[in-house]
C-alpha positions in Angstrom: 158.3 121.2 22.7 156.6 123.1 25.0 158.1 124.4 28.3 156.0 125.1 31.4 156.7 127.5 34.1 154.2 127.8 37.1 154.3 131.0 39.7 151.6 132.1 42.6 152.6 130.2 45.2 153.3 131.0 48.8 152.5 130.5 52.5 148.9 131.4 53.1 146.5 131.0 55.9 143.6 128.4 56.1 140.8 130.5 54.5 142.8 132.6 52.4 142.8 132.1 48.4 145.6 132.1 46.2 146.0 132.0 42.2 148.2 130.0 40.4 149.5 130.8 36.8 151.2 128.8 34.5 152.8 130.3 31.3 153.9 128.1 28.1 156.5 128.9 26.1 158.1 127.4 22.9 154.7 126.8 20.8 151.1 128.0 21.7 149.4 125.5 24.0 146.2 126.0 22.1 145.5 123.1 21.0 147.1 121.4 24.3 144.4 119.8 27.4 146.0 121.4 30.3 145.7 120.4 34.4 147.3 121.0 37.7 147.9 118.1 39.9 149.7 118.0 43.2 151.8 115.9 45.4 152.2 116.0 48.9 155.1 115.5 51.1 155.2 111.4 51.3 151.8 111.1 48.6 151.3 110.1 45.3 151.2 113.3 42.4 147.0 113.8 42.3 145.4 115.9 39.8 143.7 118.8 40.9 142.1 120.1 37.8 141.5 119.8 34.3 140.6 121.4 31.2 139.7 121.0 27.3 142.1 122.9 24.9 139.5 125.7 24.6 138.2 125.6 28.2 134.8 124.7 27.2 134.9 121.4 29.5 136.7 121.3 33.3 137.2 118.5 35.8 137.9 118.9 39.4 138.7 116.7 42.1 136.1 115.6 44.8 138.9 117.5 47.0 138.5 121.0 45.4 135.3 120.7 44.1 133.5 124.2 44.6 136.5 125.9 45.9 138.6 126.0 43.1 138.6 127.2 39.3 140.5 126.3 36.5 140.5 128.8 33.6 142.7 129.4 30.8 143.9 132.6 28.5 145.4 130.8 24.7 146.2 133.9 24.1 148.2 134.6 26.7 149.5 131.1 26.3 148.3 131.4 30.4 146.4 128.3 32.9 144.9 129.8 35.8 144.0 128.4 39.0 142.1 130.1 41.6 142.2 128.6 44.8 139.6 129.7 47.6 139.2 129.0 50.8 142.6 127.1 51.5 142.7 124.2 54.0 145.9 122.7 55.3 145.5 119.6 53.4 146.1 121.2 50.4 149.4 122.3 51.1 151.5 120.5 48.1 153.5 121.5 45.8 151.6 122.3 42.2 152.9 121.6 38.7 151.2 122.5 35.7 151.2 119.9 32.8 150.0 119.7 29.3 149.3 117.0 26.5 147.9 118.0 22.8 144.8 117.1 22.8 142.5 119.2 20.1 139.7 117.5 21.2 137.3 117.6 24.1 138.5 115.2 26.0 140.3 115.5 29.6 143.2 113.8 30.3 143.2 113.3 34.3 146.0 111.0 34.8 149.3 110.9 35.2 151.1 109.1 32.7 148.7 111.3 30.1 150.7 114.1 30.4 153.8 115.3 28.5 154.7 118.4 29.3 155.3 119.6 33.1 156.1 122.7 34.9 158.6 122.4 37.8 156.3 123.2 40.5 155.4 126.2 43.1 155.3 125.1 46.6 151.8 126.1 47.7 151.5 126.0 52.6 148.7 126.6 54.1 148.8 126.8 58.3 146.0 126.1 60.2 
């Protein structure tokens, strides 16, 4: 069982950056594929970002694509995201989720996920 808790977000800015972290707890989310996805107010949940169990691989949406950065610390059992240069449309709020996944694969659905954080609310004004 592994237990996800996200923190970084807040009421920014358009421009401005932010970083998400998400810490596991209960067993090391080494060998886990990790992502963050999002969901709007009124929208589907959308994955933002993904990454291989030892970071060497990343996906990012078309959306964030060059603005933001996925990275991860196993030994700090610790996913990162930085977000840069904030628009309004990506005010969601942002869960963290993991599958084990010891390969180099990335999971960017979904129903591929397992393990979720409950969220940080993440505003951006214009």
């Amino acid at each position: 069982q592994v237990r996800l808790v996200e923190s970084g977000g807040g009421l920014v800015q358009a421009g401005d950056s932010l970083r998400l972290s998400c810490v596991g707890s209960g067993q090391s989310i080494r060998t886990y594929a990790m992502a963050w996805f999002r969901q709007a107010p009124g929208k589907e949940r959308e994955v933002v970002a993904a990454v291989t169990w030892i970071g060497q691989k990343t996906y990012y949406s078309d959306s964030v694509e060059g603005r933001f950065t996925v990275s991860r610390d196993n030994a700090k059992n610790t996913l990162f995201l930085q977000m840069n240069s904030l628009k309004p449309e990506d005010t969601a709020v942002y869960y963290c989720a993991a599958i084990w996944r010891a390969d180099d694969t990335i999971p960017i659905a979904t129903n591929d996920y397992r393990y979720w954080g409950q969220g940080t609310q993440v505003t951006v004004s214009s």
